[in-house]
py3Dmol code that shows the C-alpha trace and the ligand (Angstrom):
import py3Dmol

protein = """\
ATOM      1  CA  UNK A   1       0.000   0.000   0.000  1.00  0.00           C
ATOM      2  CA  UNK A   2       1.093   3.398  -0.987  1.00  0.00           C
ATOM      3  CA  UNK A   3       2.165   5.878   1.833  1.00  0.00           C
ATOM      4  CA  UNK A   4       0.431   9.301   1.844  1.00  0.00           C
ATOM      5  CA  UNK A   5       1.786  12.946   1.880  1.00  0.00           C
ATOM      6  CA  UNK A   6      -0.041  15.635   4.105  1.00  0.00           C
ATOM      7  CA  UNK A   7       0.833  19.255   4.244  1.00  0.00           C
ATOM      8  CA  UNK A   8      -0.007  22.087   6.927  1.00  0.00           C
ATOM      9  CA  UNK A   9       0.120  25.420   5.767  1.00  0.00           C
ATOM     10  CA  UNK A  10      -1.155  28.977   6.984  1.00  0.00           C
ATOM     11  CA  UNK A  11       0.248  32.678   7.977  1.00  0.00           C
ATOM     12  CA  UNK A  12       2.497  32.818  10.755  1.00  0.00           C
ATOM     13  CA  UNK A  13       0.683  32.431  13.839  1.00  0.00           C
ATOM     14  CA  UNK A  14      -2.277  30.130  12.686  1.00  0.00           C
ATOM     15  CA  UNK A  15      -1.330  27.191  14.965  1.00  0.00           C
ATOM     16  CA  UNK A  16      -0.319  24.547  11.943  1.00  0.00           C
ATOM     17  CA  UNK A  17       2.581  22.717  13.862  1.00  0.00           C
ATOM     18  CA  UNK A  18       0.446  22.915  16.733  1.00  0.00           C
ATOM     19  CA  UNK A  19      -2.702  20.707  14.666  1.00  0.00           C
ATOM     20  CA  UNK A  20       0.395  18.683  13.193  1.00  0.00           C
ATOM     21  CA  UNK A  21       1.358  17.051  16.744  1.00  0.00           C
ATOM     22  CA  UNK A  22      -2.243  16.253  17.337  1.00  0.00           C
ATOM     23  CA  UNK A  23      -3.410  14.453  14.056  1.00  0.00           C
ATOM     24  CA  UNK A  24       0.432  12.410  14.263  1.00  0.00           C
ATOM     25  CA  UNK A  25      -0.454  11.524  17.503  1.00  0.00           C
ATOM     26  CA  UNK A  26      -3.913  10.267  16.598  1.00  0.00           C
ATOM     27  CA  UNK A  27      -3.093   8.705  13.776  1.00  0.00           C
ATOM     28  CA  UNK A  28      -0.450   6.869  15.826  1.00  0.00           C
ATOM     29  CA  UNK A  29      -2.735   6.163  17.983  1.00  0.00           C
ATOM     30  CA  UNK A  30      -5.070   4.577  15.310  1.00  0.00           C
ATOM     31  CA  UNK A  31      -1.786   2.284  14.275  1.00  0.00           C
ATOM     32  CA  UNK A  32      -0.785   4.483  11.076  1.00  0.00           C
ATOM     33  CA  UNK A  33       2.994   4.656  10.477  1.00  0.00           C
ATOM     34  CA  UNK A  34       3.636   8.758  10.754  1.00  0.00           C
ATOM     35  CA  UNK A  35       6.570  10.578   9.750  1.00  0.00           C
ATOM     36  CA  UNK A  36       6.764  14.257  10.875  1.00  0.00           C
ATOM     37  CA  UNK A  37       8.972  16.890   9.230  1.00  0.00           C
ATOM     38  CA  UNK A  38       9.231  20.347   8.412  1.00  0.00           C
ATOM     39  CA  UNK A  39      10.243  22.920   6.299  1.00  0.00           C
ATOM     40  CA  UNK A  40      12.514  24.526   6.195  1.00  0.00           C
ATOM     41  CA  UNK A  41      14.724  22.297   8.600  1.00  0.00           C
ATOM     42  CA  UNK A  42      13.819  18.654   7.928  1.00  0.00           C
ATOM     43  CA  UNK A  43      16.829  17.363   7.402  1.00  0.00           C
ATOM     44  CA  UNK A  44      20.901  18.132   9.005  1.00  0.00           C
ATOM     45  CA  UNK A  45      21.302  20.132   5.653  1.00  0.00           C
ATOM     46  CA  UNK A  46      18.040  22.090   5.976  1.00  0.00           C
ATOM     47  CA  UNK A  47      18.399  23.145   9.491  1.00  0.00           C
ATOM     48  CA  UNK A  48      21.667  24.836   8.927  1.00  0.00           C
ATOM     49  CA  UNK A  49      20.057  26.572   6.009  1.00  0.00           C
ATOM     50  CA  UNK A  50      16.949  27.103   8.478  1.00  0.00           C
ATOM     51  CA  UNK A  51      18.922  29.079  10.922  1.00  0.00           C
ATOM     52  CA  UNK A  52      20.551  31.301   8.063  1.00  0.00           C
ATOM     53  CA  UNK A  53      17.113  32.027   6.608  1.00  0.00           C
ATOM     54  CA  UNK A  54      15.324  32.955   9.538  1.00  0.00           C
ATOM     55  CA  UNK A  55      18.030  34.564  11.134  1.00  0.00           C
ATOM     56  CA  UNK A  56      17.216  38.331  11.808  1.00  0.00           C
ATOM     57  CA  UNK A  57      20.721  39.845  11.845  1.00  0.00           C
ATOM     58  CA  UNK A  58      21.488  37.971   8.212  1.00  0.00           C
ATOM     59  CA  UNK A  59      20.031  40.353   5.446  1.00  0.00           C
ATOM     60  CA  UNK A  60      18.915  37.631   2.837  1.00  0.00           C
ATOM     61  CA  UNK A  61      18.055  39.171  -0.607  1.00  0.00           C
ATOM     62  CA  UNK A  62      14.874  37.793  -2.323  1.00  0.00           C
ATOM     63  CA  UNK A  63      16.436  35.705  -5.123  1.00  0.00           C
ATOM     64  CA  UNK A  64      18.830  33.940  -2.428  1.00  0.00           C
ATOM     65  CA  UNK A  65      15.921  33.178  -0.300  1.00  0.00           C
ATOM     66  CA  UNK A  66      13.666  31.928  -3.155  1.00  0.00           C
ATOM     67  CA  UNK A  67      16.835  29.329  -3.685  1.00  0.00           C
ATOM     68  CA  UNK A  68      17.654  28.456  -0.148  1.00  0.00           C
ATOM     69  CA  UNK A  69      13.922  27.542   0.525  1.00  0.00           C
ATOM     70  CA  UNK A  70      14.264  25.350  -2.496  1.00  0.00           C
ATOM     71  CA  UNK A  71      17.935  24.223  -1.629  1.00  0.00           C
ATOM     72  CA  UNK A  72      16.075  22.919   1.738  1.00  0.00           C
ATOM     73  CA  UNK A  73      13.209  21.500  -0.498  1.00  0.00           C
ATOM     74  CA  UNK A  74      15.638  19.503  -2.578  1.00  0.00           C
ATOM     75  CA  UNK A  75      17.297  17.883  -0.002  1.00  0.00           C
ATOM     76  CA  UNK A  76      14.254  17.131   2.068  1.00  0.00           C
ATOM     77  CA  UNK A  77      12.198  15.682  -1.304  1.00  0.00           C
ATOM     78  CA  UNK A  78      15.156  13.225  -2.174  1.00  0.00           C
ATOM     79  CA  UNK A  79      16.884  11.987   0.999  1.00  0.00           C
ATOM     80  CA  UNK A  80      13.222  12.085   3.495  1.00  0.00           C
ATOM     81  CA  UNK A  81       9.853  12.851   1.975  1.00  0.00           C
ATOM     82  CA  UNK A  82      10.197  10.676  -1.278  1.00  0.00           C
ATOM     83  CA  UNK A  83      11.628   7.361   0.610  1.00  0.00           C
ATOM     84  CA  UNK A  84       9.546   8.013   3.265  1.00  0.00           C
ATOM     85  CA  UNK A  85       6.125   8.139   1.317  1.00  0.00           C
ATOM     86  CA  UNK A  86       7.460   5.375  -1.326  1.00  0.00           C
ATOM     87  CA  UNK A  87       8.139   3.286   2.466  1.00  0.00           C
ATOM     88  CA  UNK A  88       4.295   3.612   2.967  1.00  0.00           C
ATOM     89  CA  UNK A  89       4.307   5.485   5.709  1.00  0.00           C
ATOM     90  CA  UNK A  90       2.087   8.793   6.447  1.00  0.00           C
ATOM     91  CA  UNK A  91       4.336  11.916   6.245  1.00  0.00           C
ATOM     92  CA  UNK A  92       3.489  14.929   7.538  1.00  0.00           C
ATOM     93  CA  UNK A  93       4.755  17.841   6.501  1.00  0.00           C
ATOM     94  CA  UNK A  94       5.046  21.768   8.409  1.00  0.00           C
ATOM     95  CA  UNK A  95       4.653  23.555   5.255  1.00  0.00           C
ATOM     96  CA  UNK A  96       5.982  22.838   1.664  1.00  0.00           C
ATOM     97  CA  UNK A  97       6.197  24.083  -1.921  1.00  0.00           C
ATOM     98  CA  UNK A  98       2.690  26.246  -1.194  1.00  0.00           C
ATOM     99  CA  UNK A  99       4.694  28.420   0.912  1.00  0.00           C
ATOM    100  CA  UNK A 100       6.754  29.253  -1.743  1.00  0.00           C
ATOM    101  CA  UNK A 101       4.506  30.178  -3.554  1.00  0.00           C
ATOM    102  CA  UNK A 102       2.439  32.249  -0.710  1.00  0.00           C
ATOM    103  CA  UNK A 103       5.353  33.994   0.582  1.00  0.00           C
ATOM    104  CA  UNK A 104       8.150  34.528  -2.433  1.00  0.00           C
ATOM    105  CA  UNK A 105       5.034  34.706  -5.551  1.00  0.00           C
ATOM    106  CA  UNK A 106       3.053  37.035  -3.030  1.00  0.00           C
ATOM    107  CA  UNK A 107       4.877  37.895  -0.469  1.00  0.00           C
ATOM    108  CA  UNK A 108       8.226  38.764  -2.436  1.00  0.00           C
ATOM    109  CA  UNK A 109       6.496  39.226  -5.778  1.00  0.00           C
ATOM    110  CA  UNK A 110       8.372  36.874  -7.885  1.00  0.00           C
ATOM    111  CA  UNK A 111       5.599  35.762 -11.767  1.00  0.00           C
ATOM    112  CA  UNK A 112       4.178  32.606 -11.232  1.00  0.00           C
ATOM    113  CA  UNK A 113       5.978  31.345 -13.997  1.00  0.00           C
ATOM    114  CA  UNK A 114       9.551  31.866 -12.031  1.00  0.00           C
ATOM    115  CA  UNK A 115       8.067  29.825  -8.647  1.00  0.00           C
ATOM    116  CA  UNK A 116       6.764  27.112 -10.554  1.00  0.00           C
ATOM    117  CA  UNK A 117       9.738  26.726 -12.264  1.00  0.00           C
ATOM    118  CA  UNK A 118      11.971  26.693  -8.959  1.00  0.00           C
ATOM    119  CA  UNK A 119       9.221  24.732  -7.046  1.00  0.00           C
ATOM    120  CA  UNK A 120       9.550  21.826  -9.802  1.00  0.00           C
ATOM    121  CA  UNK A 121      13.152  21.817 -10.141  1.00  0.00           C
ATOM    122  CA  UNK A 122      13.570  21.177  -6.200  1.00  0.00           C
ATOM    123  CA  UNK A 123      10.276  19.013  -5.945  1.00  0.00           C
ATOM    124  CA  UNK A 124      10.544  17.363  -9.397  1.00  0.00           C
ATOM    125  CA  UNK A 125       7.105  16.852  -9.351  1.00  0.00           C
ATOM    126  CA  UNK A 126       6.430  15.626  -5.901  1.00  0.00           C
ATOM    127  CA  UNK A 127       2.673  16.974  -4.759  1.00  0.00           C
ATOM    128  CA  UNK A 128       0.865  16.682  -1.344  1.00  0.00           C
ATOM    129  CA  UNK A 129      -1.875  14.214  -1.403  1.00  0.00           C
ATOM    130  CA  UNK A 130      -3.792  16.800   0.536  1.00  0.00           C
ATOM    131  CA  UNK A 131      -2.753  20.381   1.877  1.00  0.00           C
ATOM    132  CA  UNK A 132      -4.142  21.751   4.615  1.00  0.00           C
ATOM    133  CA  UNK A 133      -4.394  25.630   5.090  1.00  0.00           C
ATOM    134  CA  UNK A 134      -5.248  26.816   9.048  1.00  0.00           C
ATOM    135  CA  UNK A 135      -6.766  30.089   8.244  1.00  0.00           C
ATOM    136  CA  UNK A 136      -7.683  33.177  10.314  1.00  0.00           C
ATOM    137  CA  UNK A 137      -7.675  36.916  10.289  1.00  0.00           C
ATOM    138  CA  UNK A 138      -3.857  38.334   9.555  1.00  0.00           C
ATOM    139  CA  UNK A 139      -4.104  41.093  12.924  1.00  0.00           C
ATOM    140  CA  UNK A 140      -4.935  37.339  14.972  1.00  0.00           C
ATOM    141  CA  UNK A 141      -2.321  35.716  13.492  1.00  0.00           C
ATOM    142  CA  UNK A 142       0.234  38.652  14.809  1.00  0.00           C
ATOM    143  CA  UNK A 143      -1.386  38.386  18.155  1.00  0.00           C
ATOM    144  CA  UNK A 144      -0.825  35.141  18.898  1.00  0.00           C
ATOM    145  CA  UNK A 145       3.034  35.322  17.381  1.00  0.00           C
ATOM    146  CA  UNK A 146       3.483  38.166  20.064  1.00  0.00           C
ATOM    147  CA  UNK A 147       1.799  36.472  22.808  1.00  0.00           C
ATOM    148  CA  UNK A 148       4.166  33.600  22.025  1.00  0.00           C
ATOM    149  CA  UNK A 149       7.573  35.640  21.371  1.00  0.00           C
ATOM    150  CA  UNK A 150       6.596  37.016  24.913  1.00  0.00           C
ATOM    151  CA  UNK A 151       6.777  33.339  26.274  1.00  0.00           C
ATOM    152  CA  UNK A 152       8.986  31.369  24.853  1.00  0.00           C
ATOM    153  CA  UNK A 153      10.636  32.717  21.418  1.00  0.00           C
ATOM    154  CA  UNK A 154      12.588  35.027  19.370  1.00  0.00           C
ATOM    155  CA  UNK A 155      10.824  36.680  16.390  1.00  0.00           C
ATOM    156  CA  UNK A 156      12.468  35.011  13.670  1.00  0.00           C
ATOM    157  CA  UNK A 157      13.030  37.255  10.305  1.00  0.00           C
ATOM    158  CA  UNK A 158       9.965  36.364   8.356  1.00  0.00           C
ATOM    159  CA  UNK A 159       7.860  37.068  11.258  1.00  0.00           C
ATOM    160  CA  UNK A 160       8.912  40.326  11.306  1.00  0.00           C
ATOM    161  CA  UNK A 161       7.381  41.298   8.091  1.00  0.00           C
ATOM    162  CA  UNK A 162       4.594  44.003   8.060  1.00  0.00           C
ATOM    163  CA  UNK A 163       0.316  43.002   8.014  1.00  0.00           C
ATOM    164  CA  UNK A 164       0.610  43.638   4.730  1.00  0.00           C
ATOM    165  CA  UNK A 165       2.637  41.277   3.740  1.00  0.00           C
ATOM    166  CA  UNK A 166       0.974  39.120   6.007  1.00  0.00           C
ATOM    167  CA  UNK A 167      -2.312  39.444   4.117  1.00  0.00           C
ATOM    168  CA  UNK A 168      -0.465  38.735   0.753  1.00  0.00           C
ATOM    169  CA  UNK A 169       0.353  35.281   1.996  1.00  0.00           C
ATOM    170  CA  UNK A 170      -2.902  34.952   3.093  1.00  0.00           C
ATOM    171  CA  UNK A 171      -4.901  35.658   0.053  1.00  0.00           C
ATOM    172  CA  UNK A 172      -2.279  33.330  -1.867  1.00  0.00           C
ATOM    173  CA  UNK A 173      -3.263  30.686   0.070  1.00  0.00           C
ATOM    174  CA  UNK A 174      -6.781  31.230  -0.075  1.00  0.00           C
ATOM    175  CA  UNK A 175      -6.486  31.569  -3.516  1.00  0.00           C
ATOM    176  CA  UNK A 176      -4.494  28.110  -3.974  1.00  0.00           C
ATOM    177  CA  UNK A 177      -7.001  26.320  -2.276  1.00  0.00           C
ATOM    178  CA  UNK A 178      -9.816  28.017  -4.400  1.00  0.00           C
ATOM    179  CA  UNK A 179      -7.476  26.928  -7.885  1.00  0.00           C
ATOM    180  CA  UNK A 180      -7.134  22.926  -6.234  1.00  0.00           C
ATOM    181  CA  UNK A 181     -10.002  22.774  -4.542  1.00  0.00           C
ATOM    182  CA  UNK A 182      -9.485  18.610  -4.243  1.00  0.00           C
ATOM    183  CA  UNK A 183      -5.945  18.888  -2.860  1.00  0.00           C
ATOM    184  CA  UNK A 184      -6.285  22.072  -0.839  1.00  0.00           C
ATOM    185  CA  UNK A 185      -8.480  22.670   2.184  1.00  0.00           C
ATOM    186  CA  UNK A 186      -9.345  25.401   3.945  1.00  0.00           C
ATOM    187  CA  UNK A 187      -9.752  24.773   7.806  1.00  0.00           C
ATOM    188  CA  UNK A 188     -10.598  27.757  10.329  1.00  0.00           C
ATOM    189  CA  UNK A 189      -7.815  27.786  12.741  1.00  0.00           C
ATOM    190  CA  UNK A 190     -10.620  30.635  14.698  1.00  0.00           C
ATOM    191  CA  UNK A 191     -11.122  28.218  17.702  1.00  0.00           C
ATOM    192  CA  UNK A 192      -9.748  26.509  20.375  1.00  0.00           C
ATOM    193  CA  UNK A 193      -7.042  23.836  19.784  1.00  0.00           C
ATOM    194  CA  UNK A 194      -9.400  20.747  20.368  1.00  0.00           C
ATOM    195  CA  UNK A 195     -12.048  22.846  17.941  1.00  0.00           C
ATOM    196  CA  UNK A 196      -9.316  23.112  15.274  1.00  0.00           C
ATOM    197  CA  UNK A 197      -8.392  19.806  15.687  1.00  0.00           C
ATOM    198  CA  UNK A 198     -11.837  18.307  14.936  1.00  0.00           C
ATOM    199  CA  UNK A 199     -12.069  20.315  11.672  1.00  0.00           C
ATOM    200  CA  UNK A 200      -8.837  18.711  10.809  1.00  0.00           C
ATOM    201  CA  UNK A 201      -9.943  14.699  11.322  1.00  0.00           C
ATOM    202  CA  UNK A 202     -13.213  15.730   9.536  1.00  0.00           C
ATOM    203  CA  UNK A 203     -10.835  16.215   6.748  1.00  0.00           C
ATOM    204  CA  UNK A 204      -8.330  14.017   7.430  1.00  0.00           C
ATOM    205  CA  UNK A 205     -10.471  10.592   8.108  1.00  0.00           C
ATOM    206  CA  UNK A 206     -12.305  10.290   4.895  1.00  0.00           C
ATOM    207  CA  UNK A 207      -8.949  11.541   3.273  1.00  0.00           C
ATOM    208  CA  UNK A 208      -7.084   8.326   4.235  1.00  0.00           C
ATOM    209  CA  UNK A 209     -10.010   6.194   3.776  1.00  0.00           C
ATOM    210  CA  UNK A 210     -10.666   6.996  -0.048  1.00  0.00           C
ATOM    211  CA  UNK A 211      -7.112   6.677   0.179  1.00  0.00           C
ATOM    212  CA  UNK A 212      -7.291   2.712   1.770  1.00  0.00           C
ATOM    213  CA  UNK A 213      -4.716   3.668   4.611  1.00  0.00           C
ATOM    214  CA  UNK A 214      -6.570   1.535   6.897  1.00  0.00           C
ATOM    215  CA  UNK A 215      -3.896   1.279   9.973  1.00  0.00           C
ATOM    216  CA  UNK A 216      -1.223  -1.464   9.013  1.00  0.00           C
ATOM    217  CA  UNK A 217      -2.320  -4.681  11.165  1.00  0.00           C
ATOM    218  CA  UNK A 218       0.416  -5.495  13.842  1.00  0.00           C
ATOM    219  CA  UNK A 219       1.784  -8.745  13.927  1.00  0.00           C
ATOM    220  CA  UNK A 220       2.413 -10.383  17.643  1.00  0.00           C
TER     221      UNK A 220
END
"""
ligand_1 = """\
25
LIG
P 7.722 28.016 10.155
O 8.675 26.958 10.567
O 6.348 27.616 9.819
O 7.710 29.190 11.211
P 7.350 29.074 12.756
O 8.397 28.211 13.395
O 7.436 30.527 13.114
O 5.969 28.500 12.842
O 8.291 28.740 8.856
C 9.370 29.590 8.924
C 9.190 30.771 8.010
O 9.624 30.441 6.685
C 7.762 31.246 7.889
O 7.737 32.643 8.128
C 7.410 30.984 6.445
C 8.715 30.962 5.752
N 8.757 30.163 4.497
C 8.860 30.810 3.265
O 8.890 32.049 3.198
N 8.944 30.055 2.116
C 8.939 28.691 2.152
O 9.019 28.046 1.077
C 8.839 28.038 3.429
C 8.841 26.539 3.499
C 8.749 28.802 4.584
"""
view = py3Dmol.view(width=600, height=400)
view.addModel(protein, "pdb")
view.setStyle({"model": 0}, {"cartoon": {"style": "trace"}})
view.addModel(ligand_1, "xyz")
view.setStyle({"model": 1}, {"stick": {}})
view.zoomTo()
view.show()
């Protein structure tokens, strides 16, 4: 049985990798095989290039981003995601090659045609099975990134970006999932955790059934 690749998307803020640890522990839970990653940073390469990109003291010109997100993509597409889905298992990724597109096509400004062309050469080809996009009001979004760079983190250099470009990214994504409307779904990420979470297995349950990933039947 074929694995299947899940991607969770959104503005900074929306509570994505949040939703991730509770659908991989569920699905655990339910006997799936679940590999979670991330971009960028899912592999040794990709974290390295993680901490240059988000790094606020490093001024990172637009072009060089675009190409170290992809640089990351490459790497994690050919030594994780692609053996890991082809290995059957459930992969689960914190973003992909839609926030590319969101944040360097409409957040940067780069054509279309330039970010497909850099999303398939680092991807070649390789498409979420299903893409989820936690979506809620840009000045919420920056709330809840304060709140949390008052607790626990450092505002990393992306999240420093203005509303505006905030609501670029976010009518990107609305507008991928209105282009794909099979692959892409829109979830409200406007609730509590556990209220989030329920959208998510509404979606994600009859996803892996019409996909036959019944769990894998342990033997002993
Ligand atoms: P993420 O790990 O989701 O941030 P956080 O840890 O704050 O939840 O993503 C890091 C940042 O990288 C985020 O601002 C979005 C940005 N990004 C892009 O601009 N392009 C991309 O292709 C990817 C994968 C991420």
């Amino acid at each position: 049985m074929g694995g299947a690749f899940i991607t969770f998307e959104g503005i900074d803020g929306c509570g994505k990798s949040t939703q991730l640890r509770l659908l991989a522990s569920e699905l655990r839970m339910r006997g799936h095989e679940v590999v979670s990653t991330r971009e960028p940073g899912g592999t040794p390469l990709g974290q390295r290039i993680r901490n240059i990109l988000l790094d606020p003291q490093i001024e990172v010109d637009p072009l060089a981003e675009l190409l170290l997100f992809a640089a990351d993509r490459a790497q994690h597409v050919r030594t994780l995601l692609r053996p890991a889905i082809e290995s059957g298992n459930i992969v689960l990724s914190d973003r992909y090659a839609d926030a590319t597109a969101a944040y360097q096509g409409a957040g940067r400004s780069f054509t279309t045609e330039m970010i497909a062309e850099v999303i398939h050469l680092a991807t070649s080809g390789l498409k979420p099975d299903l893409t989820l996009i936690f979506d809620l009001p840009v000045a919420e979004c920056l709330a809840r990134t304060r709140r949390r760079t008052e607790t626990d983190r450092q505002t990393d250099r992306l999240d420093a970006e203005d509303a505006a470009f905030h609501a670029r990214v976010r009518d990107a994504y609305l507008k991928l999932a209105a282009q794909e409307p099979d692959r892409v779904r829109v979830i409200s990420a406007c609730g509590s955790i556990n209220e989030t979470h329920d959208r998510v297995l509404e979606v994600v349950t009859p996803f892996l059934k019409s996909k036959d990933q019944s769990p894998k039947s342990k033997v002993g």
